[in-house]
Structures are given as C-alpha cells and as structure tokens.
N, C-alpha and C positions, 0 to 999 in steps of 0.2 A: 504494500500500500504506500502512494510517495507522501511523502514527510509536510506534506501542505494537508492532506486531508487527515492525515491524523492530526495536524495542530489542529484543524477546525472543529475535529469532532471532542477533543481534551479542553477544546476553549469551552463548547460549549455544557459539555457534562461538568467542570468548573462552575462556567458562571451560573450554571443549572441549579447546580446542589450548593450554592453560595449565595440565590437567592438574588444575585445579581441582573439573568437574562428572563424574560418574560417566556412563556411556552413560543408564540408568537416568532420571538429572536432565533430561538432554538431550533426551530424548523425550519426558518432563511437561513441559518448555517450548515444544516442537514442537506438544504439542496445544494447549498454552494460544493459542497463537500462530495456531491453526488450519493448520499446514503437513501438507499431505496426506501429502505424500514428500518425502528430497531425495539428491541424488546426491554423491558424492563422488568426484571423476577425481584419483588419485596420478600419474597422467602429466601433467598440465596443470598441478595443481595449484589446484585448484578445485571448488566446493563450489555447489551450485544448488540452492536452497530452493521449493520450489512451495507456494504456500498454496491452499488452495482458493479463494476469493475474491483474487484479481489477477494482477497480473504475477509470474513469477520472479523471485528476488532468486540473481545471482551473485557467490559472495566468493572472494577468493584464500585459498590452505591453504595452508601452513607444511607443505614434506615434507621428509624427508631424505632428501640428497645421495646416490642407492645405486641399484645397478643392481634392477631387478625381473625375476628368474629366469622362463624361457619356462612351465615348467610350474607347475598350480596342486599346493602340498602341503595338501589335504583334511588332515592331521592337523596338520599346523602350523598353519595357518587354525582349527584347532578349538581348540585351545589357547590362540591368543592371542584366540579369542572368548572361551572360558570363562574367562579371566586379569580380560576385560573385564568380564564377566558379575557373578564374585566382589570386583568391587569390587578385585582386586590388582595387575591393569595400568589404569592410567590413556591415554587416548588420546593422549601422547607415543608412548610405548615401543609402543602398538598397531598405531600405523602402522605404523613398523619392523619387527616384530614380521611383522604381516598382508604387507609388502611382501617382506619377506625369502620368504614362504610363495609367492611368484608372485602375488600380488592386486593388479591394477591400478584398483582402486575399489569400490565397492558405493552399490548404493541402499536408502534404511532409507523402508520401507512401513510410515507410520504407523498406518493402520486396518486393514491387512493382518497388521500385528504380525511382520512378518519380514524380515529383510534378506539381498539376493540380492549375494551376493562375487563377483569377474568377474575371470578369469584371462585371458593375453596370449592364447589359443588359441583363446576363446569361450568356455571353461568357465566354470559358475554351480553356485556352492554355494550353498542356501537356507538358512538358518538363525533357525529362529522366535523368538521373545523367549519370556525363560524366564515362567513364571507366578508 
C-alpha cells in the first residue's frame, strides 16, 4: 500500500478517535485514500480498512471498558447516528453512545454511501449518509 494512503487513512482513524474529525471528514479522506469500505469490530477492538487497490490495513480502536447489551436499540442507535451526523457527538462519546444501544460494530460503504450497524443477535441497521 504507498505511504500517502496509509498516512490518510492513520490521519484519519487519529483524528477519528481524538475527537478531532467529524464522521463527514473521515469519509472525504476515505475517498481521497481510495478505501472502498472498512469495518469496525467494538468486541476486538479493531478497525480494517480495505482500499480498493491492495492489501487491508488493520489498526487497533481505543473502546470503552463496558458491557454491550444483547439486544440492538434501533432508536438509541439513531440518535447517536444523528448526534454524529449534526456535527454534536464526536466519535469518542459515539462509540459509547452506539455501544450502550447493543452495537457491536459497523461497516461504512464508501460508494454505497451507507453504513450497516450489527447487533450481538445478527441484527443490521442500515443507515445511508445524509445528503
């Protein structure tokens, strides 16, 4: 993978888990970077970037310490989307936020433009990017 797209995608899981980039930013560097998709596992604690052109790049995620409830809550899950959406949760508190709701990770479909939230039981909330 050349050394420009891994700096794009370490800036962005940085300023991600720092609280500093908006979901928003983080998906204009995803393209810039050409990452197709990438997954995020809150049980492992890990984050797997897929570019279109090479290998996957996997990085460890910073989660908080906290049980993730069996069922998925569809309106809690919506809220801390929309918290994320409006620019007023930052992806610290999101996580917590989405993990408190039963969310054991999601994948963000860059060219799909939506990302699919995965609860302990196999449940998948879809959730498109706003326009």
């Amino acid at each position: 993978m050349p050394s420009p797209t891994l700096d794009l995608i370490r800036e962005a899981a940085a300023g991600s888990s720092e609280g500093r980039l908006q979901f928003s930013q983080v998906v204009g560097l995803m393209v810039v970077a050409g990452v197709e998709s990438y997954t995020v596992d809150y049980r492992s604690g890990r984050t797997t970037y897929y570019p279109r052109d090479g290998a996957p790049l996997d990085l460890a995620l910073d989660t908080p310490e906290m049980p993730i409830p069996a069922m998925l809550d569809i309106a809690a899950l919506r809220a801390a989307i929309a918290g994320s959406q409006r620019g007023v949760v930052m992806y610290p508190q999101f996580k917590r936020l989405s993990m408190a709701a039963g969310c054991i990770g999601y994948t963000v479909w860059i060219d799909g433009r939506h990302v699919s939230y995965y609860g302990r039981r196999g449940e998948v909330h879809v959730e498109k990017f706003p326009d």
